[in-house]
C-alpha positions in Angstrom: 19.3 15.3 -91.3 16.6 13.5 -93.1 18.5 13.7 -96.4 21.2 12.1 -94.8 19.3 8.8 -93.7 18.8 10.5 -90.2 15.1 10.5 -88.6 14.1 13.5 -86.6 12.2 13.5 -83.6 11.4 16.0 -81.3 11.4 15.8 -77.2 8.9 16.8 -74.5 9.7 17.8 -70.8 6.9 16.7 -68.5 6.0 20.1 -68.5 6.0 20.8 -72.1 2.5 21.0 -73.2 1.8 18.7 -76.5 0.2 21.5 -78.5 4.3 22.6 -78.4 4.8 19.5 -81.2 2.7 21.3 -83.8 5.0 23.6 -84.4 7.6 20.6 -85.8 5.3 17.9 -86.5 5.3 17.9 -90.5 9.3 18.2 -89.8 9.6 14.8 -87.1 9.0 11.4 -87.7 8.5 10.6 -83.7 7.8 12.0 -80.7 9.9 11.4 -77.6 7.6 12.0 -73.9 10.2 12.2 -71.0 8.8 10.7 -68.1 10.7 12.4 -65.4 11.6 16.0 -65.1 15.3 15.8 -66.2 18.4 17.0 -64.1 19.7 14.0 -62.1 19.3 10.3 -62.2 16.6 9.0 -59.5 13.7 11.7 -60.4 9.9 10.6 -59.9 7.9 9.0 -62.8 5.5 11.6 -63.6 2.3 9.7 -63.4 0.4 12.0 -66.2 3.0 10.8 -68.7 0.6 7.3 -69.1 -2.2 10.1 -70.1 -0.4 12.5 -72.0 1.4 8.9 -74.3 -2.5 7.9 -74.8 -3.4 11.4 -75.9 -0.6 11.6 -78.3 -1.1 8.8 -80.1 -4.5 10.4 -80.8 -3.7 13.2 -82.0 -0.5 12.2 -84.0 -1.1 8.7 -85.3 1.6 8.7 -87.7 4.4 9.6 -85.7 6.4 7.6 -83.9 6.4 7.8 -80.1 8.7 6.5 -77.2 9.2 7.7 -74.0 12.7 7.9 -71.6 13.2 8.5 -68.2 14.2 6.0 -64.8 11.2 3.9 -64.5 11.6 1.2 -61.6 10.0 -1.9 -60.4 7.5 -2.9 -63.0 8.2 -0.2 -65.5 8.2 -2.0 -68.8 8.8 1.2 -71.0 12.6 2.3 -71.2 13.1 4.4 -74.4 10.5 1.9 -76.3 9.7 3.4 -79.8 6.3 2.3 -81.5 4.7 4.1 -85.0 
């Protein structure tokens, strides 16, 4: 993919611990925190996502990181991607 001018970037379920991106972090350029447990549109925001996004960009500064998932009202983060 990268050869081809094609970024990689790996996703995390809310239950997906973070230690799970070691594995392909050398591999990914970003990082991709869902912020609902997938399956059907309407799902709850998982509240811990706000933690585990501050905790990640700790521990992998130079990666991108966005998140995804049906966040209402004042949500201001839909799919946002920031290195």
């Amino acid at each position: 993919m990268q050869g081809n001018g094609w970024n990689a970037h790996a996703v995390l379920n809310p239950d997906t611990p973070l230690s799970a991106f070691d594995a392909v972090a050398d591999a990914a350029e970003g990082l991709m925190l869902m912020v609902v447990h997938p399956g059907a549109q309407g799902r709850a925001f998982v509240p811990e996502t706000a933690e585990r996004l501050a905790y990640a960009r700790i521990e992998f500064p130079d990666h991108y990181l966005s998140v995804d998932g049906g966040v209402n009202g004042n949500g201001k983060f839909r799919n946002r991607s920031k290195k």
